[in-house]
VOGU-3710 file (C-alpha; in Angstrom, 3 decimals, decimal comma):
1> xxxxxxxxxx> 43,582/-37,586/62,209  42,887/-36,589/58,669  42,396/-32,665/58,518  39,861/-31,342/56,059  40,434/-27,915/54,203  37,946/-25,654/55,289  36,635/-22,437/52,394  38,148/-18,946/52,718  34,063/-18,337/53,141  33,664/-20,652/56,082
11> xxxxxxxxxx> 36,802/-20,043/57,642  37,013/-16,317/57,574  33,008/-15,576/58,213  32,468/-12,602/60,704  32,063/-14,510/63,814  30,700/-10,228/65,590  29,360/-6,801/63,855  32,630/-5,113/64,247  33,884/-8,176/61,333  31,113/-7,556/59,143
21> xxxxxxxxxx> 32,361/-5,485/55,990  30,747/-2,524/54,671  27,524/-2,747/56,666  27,900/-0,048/59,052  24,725/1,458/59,501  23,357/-1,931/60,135  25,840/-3,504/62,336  25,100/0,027/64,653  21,332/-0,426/64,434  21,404/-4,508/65,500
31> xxxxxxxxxx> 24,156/-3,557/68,224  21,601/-0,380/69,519  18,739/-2,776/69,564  20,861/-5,448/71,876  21,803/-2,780/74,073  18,544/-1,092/74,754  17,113/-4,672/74,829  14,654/-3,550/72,203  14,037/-6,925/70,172  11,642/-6,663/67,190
41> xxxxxxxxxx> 9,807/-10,182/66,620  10,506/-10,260/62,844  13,611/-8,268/60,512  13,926/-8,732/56,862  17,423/-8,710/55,191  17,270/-7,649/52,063  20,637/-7,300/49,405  22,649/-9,082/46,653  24,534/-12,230/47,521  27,828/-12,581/49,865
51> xxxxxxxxxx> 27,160/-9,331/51,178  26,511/-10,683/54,819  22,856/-10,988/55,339  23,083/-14,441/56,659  26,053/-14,386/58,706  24,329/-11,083/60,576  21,442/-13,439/61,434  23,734/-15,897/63,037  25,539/-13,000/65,095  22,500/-11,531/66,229
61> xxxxxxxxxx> 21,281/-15,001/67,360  24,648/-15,235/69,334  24,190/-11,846/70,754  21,024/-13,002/71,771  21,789/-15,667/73,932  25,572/-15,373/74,731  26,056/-17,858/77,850  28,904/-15,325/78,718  26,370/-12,274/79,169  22,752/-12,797/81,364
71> xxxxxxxxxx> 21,426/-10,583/78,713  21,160/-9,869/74,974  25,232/-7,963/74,240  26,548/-6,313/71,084  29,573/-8,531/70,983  28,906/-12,547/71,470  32,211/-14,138/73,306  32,222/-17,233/70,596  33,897/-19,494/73,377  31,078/-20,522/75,248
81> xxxxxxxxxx> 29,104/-23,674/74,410  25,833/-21,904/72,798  28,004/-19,125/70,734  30,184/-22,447/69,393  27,044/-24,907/68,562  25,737/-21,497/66,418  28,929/-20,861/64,591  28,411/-24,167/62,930  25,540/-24,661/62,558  23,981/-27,035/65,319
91> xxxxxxxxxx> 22,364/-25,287/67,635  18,965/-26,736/69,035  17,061/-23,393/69,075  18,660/-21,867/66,249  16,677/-23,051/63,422  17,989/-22,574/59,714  15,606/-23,031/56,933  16,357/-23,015/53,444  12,978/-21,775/52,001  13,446/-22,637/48,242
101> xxxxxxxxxx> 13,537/-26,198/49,367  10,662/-26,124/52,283  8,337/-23,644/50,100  4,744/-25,368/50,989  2,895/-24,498/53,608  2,833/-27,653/55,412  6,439/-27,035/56,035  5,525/-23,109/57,581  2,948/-25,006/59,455  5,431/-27,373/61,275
111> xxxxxxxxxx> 7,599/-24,307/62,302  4,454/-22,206/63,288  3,726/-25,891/65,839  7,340/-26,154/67,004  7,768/-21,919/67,546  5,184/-22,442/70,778  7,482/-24,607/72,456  10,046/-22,667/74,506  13,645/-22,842/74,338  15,453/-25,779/75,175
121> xxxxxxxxxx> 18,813/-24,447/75,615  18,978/-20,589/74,526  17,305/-17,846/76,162  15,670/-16,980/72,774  14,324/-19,322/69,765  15,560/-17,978/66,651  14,422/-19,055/63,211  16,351/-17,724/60,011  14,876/-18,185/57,132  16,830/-18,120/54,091
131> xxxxxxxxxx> 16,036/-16,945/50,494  12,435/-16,381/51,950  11,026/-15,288/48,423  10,794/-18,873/47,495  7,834/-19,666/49,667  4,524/-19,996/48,158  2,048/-17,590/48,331  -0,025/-19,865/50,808  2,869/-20,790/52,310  3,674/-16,618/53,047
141> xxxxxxxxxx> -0,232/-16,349/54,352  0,177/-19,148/57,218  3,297/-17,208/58,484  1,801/-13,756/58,657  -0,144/-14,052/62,130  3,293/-15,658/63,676  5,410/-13,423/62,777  3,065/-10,353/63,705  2,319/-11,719/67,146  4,884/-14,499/67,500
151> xxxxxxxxxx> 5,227/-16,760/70,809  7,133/-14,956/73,766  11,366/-15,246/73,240  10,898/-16,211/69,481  12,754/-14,056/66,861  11,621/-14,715/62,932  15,026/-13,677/60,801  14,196/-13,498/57,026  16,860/-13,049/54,277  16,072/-12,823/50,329
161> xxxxxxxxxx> 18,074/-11,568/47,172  14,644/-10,082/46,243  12,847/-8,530/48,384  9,865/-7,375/45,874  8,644/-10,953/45,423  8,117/-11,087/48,976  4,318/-10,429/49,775  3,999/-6,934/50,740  1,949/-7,883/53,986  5,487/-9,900/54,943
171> xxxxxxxxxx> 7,524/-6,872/54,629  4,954/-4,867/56,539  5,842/-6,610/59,853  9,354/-6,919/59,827  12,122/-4,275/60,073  13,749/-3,764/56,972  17,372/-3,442/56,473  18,957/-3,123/53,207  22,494/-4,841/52,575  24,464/-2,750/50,095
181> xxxxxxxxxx> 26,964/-4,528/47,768  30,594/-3,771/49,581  33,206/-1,347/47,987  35,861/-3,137/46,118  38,338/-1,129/47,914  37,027/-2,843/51,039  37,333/-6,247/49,692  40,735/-5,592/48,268  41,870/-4,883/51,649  40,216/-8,248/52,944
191> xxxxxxxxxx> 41,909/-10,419/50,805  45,123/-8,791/51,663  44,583/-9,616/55,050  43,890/-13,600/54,160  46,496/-13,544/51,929  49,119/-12,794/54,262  47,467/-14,681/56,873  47,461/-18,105/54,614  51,156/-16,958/52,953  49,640/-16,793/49,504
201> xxxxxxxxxx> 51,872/-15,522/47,111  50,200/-12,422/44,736  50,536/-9,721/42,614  48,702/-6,518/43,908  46,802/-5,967/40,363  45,751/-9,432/40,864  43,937/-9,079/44,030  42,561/-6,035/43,162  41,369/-7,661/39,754  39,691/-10,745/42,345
211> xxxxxxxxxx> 37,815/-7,303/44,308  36,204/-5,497/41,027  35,111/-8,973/39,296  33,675/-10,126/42,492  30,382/-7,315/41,836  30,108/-6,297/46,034  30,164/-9,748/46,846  32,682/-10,760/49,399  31,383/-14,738/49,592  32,268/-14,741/45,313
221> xxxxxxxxxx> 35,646/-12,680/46,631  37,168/-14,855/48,532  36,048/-18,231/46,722  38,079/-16,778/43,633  40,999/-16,212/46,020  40,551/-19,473/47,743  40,766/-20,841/43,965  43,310/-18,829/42,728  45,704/-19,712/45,972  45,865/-23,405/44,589
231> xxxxxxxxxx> 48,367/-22,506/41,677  51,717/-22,639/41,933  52,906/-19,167/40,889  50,724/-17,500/42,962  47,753/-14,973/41,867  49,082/-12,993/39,170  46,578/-10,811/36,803  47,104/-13,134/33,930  45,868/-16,211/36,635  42,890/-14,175/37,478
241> xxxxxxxxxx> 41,760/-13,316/33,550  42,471/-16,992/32,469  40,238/-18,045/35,416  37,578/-15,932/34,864  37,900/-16,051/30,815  38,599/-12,460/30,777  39,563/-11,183/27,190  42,960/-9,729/26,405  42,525/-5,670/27,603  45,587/-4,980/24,872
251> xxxxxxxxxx> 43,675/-6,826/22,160  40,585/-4,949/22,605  41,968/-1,890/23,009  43,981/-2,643/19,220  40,549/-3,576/18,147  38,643/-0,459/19,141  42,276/1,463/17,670  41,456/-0,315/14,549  37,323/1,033/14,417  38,651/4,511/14,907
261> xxxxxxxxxx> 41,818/4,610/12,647  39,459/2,710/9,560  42,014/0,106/9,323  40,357/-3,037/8,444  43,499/-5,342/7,771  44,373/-4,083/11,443  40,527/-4,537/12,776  40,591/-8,618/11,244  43,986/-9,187/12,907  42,529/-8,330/16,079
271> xxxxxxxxxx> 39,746/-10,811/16,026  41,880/-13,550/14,862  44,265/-13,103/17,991  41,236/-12,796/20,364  39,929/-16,091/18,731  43,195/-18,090/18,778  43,502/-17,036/22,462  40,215/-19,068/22,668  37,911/-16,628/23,294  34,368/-16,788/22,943
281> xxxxxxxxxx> 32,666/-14,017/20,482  30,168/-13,287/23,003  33,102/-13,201/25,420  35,162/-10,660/23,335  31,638/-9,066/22,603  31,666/-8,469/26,786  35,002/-6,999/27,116  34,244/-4,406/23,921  30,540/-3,543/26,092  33,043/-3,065/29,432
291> xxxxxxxxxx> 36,217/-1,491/27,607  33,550/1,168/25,369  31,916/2,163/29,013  35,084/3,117/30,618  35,693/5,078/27,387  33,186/6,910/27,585  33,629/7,989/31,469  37,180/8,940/30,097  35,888/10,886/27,123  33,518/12,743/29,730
301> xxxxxxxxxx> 35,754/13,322/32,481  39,498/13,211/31,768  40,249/12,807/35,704  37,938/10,243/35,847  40,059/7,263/37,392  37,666/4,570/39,006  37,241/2,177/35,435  35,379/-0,366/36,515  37,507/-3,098/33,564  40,471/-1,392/32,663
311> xxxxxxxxxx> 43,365/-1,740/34,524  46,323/1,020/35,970  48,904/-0,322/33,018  46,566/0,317/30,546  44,720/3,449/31,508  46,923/5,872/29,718  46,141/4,181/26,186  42,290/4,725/27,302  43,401/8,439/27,967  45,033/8,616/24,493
321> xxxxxxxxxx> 41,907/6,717/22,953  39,520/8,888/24,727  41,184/12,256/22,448  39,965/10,825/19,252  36,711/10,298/19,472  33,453/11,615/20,773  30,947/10,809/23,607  27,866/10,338/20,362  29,846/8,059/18,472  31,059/5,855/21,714
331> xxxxxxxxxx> 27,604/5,718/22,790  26,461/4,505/19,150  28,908/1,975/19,238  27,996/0,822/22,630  24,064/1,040/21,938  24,943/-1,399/18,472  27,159/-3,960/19,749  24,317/-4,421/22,638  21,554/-5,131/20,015  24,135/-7,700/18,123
341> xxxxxxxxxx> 24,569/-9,325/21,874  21,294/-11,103/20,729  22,258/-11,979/17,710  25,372/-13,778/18,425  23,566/-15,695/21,517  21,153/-17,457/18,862  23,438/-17,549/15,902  24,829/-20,949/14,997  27,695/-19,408/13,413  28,888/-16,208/15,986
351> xxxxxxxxxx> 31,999/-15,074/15,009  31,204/-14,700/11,867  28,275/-12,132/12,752  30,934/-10,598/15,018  33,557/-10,306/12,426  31,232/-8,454/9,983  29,111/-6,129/12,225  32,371/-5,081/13,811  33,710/-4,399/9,993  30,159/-2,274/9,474
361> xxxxxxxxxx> 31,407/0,176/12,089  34,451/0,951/9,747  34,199/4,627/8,077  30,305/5,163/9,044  31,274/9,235/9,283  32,845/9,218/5,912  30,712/7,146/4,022  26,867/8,587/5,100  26,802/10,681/2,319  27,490/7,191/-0,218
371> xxxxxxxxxx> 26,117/4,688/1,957  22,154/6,961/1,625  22,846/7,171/-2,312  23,198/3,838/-2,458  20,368/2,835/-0,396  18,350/5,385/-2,392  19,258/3,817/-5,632  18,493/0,253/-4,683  15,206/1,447/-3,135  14,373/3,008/-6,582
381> xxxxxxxxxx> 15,295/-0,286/-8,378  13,428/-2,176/-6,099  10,080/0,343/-6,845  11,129/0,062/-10,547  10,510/-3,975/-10,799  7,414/-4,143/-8,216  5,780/-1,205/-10,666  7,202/-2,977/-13,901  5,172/-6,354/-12,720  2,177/-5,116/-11,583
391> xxxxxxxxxx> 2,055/-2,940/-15,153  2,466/-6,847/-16,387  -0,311/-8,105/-14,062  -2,482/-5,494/-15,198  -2,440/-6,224/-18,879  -3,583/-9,448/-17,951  -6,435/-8,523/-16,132  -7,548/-6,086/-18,912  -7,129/-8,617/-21,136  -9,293/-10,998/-19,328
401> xxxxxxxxxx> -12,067/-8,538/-18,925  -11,705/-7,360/-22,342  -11,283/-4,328/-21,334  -10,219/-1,864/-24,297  -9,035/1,691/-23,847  -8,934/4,210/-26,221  -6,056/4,713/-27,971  -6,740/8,617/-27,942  -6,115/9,376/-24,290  -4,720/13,144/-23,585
411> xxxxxxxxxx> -0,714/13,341/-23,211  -0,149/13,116/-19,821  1,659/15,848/-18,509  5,747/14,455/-18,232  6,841/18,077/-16,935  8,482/17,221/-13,490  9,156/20,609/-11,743  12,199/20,802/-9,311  10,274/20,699/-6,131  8,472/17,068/-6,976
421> xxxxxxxxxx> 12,007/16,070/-7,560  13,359/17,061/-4,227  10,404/15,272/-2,822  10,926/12,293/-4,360  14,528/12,076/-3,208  13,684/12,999/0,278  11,187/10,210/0,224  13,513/7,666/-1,047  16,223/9,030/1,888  13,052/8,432/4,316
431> xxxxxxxxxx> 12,243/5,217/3,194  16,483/4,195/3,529  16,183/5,152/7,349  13,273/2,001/7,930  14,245/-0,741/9,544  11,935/-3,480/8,780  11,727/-4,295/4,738  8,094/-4,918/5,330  7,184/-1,006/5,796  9,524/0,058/3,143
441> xxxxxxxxxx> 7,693/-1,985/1,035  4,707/-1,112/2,378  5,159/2,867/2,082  7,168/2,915/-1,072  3,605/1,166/-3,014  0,741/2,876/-0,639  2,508/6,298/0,255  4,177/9,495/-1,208  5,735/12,586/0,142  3,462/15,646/-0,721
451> xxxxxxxxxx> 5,548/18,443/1,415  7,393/19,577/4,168  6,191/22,879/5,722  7,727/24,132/8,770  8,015/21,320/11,466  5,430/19,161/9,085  6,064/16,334/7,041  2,760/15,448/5,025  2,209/11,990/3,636  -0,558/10,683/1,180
461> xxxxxxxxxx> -2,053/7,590/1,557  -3,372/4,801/-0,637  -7,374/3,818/0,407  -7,658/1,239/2,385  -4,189/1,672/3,591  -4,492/4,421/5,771  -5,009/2,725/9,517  -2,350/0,493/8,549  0,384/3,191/7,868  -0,768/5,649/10,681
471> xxxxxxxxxx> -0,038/2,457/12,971  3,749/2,816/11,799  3,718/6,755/12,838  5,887/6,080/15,440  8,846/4,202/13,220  7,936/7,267/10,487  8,921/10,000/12,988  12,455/7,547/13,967  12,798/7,932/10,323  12,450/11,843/9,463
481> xxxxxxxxxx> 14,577/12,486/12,526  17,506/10,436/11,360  17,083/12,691/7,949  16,371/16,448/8,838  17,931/16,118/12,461  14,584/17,558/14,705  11,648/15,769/15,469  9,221/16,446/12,925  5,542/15,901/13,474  3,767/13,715/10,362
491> xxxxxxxxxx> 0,263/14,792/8,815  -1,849/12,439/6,835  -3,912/12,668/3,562  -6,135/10,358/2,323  -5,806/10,149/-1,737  -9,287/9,629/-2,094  -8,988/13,655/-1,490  -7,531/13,664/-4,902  -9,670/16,258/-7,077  -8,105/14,713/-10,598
501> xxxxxxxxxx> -8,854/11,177/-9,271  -12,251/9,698/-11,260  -14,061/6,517/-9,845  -16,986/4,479/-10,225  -18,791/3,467/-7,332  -21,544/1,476/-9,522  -19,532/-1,555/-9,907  -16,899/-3,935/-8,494  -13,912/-5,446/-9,126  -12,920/-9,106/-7,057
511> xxxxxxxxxx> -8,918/-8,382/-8,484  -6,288/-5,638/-8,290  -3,371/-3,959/-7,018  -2,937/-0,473/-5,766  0,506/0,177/-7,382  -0,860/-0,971/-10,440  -3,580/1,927/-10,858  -0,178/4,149/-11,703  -0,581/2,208/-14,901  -4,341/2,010/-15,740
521> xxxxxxxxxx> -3,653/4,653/-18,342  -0,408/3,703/-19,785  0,839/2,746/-22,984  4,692/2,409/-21,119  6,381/2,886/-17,787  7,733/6,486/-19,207  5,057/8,454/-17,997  6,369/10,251/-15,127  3,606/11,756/-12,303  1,788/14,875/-12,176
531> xxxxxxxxxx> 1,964/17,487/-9,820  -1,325/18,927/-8,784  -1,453/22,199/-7,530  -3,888/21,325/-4,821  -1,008/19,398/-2,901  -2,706/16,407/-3,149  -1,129/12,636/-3,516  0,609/13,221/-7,326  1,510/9,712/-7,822  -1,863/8,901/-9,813
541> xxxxxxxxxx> -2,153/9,581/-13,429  -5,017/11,748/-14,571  -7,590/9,526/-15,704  -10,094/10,711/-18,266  -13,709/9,719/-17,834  -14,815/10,236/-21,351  -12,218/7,489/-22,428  -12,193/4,876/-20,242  -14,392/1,827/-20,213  -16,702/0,825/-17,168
551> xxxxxxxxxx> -14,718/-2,197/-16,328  -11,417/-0,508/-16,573  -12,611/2,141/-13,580  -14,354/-0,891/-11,571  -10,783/-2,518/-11,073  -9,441/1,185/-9,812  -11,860/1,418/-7,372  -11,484/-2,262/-5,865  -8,067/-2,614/-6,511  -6,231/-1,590/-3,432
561> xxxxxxxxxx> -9,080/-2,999/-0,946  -7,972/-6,270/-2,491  -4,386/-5,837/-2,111  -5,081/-4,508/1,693  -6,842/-7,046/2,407  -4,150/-9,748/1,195  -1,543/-7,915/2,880  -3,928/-8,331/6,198  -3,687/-12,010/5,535  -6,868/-12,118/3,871
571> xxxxxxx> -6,423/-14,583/0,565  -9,104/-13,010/-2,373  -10,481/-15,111/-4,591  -11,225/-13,559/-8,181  -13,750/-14,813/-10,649  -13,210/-14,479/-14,261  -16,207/-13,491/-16,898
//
């Protein structure tokens, strides 16, 4: 006769409540409820998967109707014929259901028919239901009234991975009980116990590797070791990491060496060896997520010893590790490589996108003070050509209108004092902190810095703009933060309050562009802005009525509707005279 191997999860399942593993509040309340004959007509298991919920149905249902016992016990015998025929499976009155594949309600309705018939063989008809948050909301409704008031010796087990999609008025007639995922300690010493039971050859780091990876979950625990037992040289660590695709802990702990020692030639290395190991970048991405947390429980507690990835032989180069850095900058690393865990999901060419946001950690401390200069200075060259081309777009217009100014205009005032300069620079170093090009665009045409006064940072606005900017508050305040330190509250001024500011409202204008009113009164892009005393937007030259022509002060006053409007999707149409 041909024997069959049978799972490490079949052939070691708790078979009574003193076997089941880290349950033991719940293996004492079933055992109590046998005891004092106390039987509730519906329980709900609730808990992550391999943690036991299923096999405590079938050991209640044996406890139930033990042949040995002429009443409900806490320990089924598992030799008579009833406690055998449940063990696998076959039982007439013990009836399994897999809900997610009987989730209508004709298929509730059946069991609701069959639950009046007695039992044929047990004392008590037992019906388990399995991964009962599958059923369909109809489905849930026919079973409510049964399993409230069900038929005399019938016992309704349900069992889910999550419990909050089951309809509340379910879990209002059941008793709850709440599997808890089982301490790795406790499923190291399990596997121990098959392992010398089946003669498996092991390494003690290797089972204890098989316990933590398996998440509480002693089903996923002993499949691994089940797995594992097939090769040759036993279950070593380097078996288990292979199997799993676990990333080199000595490669990513040179890696991380290499971000905090700003060696780059050292950081590259590292990748390539993770890579020709065959590693995955999201995989490597993974271990760095794992290898930065246990970092940072070392960094906070230096006796901390229960790191959840790294291992005993490698826990002194986390202590040494943990000494030269801080619990901020761990955490920033560990908050960025999560955001670029997207990014390398959807990217058709990963490692690359690995290689260089890794290579962006190098030297942030040292190079803030460069790295905002720079970003200041491209902002400002970026301003320079947008202002540039709308002074070119203007001319244009003017031209088109025939719009002449006089030649005589006052000298504009090119004076800058030292405060407008500051300002400006702390604008630019706001602007450098925005994430999304779109409102640095956006702020650097429509916006300006007018002060900072206490814990207030006052902006002036563009019309038109204003709802449009005070929607971005929010990102602002992210902003001024990252610059002064504090949260800072922001104050808006509309630059229609502008005292020096001269419109028409008599006529319109169907063309214009709010960045290019700067230049409505300019012979070159060397005029410089003017303060006004009144702390009010100082971006604007000072137009003067007297010398400008009514056309010329119709396109000011339209101009950054238009432009508003177009950047609201809105396409303007101008007509030339």
């Amino acid at each position: 006769m041909v024997s069959f191997h049978q799972p490490f999860h079949l052939k070691y399942r708790p078979i009574n409540f003193d076997e089941l593993i880290g349950q033991d509040v719940i293996s004492l309340t079933l055992k109590q409820a046998l005891i004092t004959n106390k039987i509730a007509p519906a329980y709900l298991f609730c808990g992550p998967r391999g943690t036991g919920k299923t096999s405590s149905a079938r050991i209640f249902a044996k406890s139930l109707n033990c042949q040995k016992y002429s009443k409900p016990c806490k320990s089924p015998c598992n030799t008579c014929e009833l406690c055998k025929s449940i063990n696998i499976g076959i039982a007439l009155d013990i009836i399994e259901i897999d809900a997610a594949s009987n989730t209508g309600v004709e298929n509730i309705r059946e069991i609701i028919e069959r639950a009046n018939f007695a039992p044929t063989q047990a004392r008590w008809k037992v019906y388990v239901i399995d991964e009962c948050h599958m059923l369909s909301t109809a489905a849930s409704n026919a079973l409510l009234k049964t399993i409230e008031e069900p038929p005399e010796r019938v016992v309704f087990i349900l069992a889910t991975t999550n419990p909050e999609r089951v309809l509340k008025t379910i879990q209002s007639r059941c008793q709850k009980f709440n599997f808890k995922r089982i301490n790795s300690e406790h499923i190291y010493n399990h596997l121990l116990e098959i392992s010398n039971k089946e003669a498996i050859n092991f390494e003690d780091e290797g089972l204890r590797l098989i316990a933590k990876r398996s998440n509480g979950g002693m089903r996923d625990a002993q499949r691994l070791l089940d797995q594992l037992s097939l090769i040759p040289n036993g279950i070593t660590k380097k078996n288990v990491e292979e199997l799993l695709g676990e990333v080199s802990e000595n490669d990513l702990l040179n890696l991380i060496d290499s971000l905090i020692k700003n060696v780059p030639d050292s950081l590259i290395k590292s990748c390539s060896n993770l890579y020709d190991s065959g590693n995955e970048p999201i995989a490597i991405l993974e271990g760095l997520l794992n290898i930065t947390r246990d970092l940072l429980l070392k960094t906070v507690d230096d006796n901390y010893s229960d790191l959840f990835y790294t291992s005993k032989e490698f826990q002194p180069e986390i202590e040494r590790i943990s000494k030269l850095i801080n619990k901020s900058k761990i955490i920033e690393w560990h908050r960025y490589l999560k955001n670029l865990e997207y990014q390398i999901k959807n990217s058709s060419q990963p490692r690359l996108w690995l290689e260089i946001h890794l290579t962006s950690l190098l030297k942030v401390e040292d190079q803030n003070t460069i790295k905002n200069q720079d970003t200041v200075h491209d902002q400002e060259l970026r301003q320079d050509k947008n202002l540039i081309s709308a002074k070119e777009n203007l001319k244009t217009i003017i031209k088109n209108e025939k719009i002449t100014v006089n030649d005589q205009n006052k000298e504009i005032n090119k004076n800058i004092d030292d405060e407008s300069i500051n300002l400006k620079e702390k604008w630019s170093l706001i602007l450098s902190k925005l994430e999304l090009p779109s409102t640095r665009m956006l702020l650097s045409q429509q916006a300006e810095l007018i002060s900072i006064e206490s814990n207030t940072v006052k902006i002036g606005l563009a019309p038109n703009w204003e709802n449009m900017i005070k929607s971005r508050t929010v990102v602002i305040e992210d902003a001024v933060k990252k610059i002064f330190g504090e949260h800072m509250s922001i104050s808006f001024t509309s630059k229609n309050n502008n005292k020096n500011l001269i419109t028409n409202s008599d006529q319109k204008s169907e063309e214009g562009n709010d960045i290019q009113k700067k230049f409505i009164n300019s012979d070159d892009s060397k005029n410089k802005p003017h303060k006004n005393n009144d702390s009010q937007f100082t971006d604007s030259k000072i137009i003067n009525n007297d010398k400008l022509s009514e056309n010329s002060i119709n396109i000011e006053k339209n101009s950054s509707k238009n432009l508003a409007d177009f950047f609201n999707g809105q396409i303007v149409e101008t007509e030339q005279e």
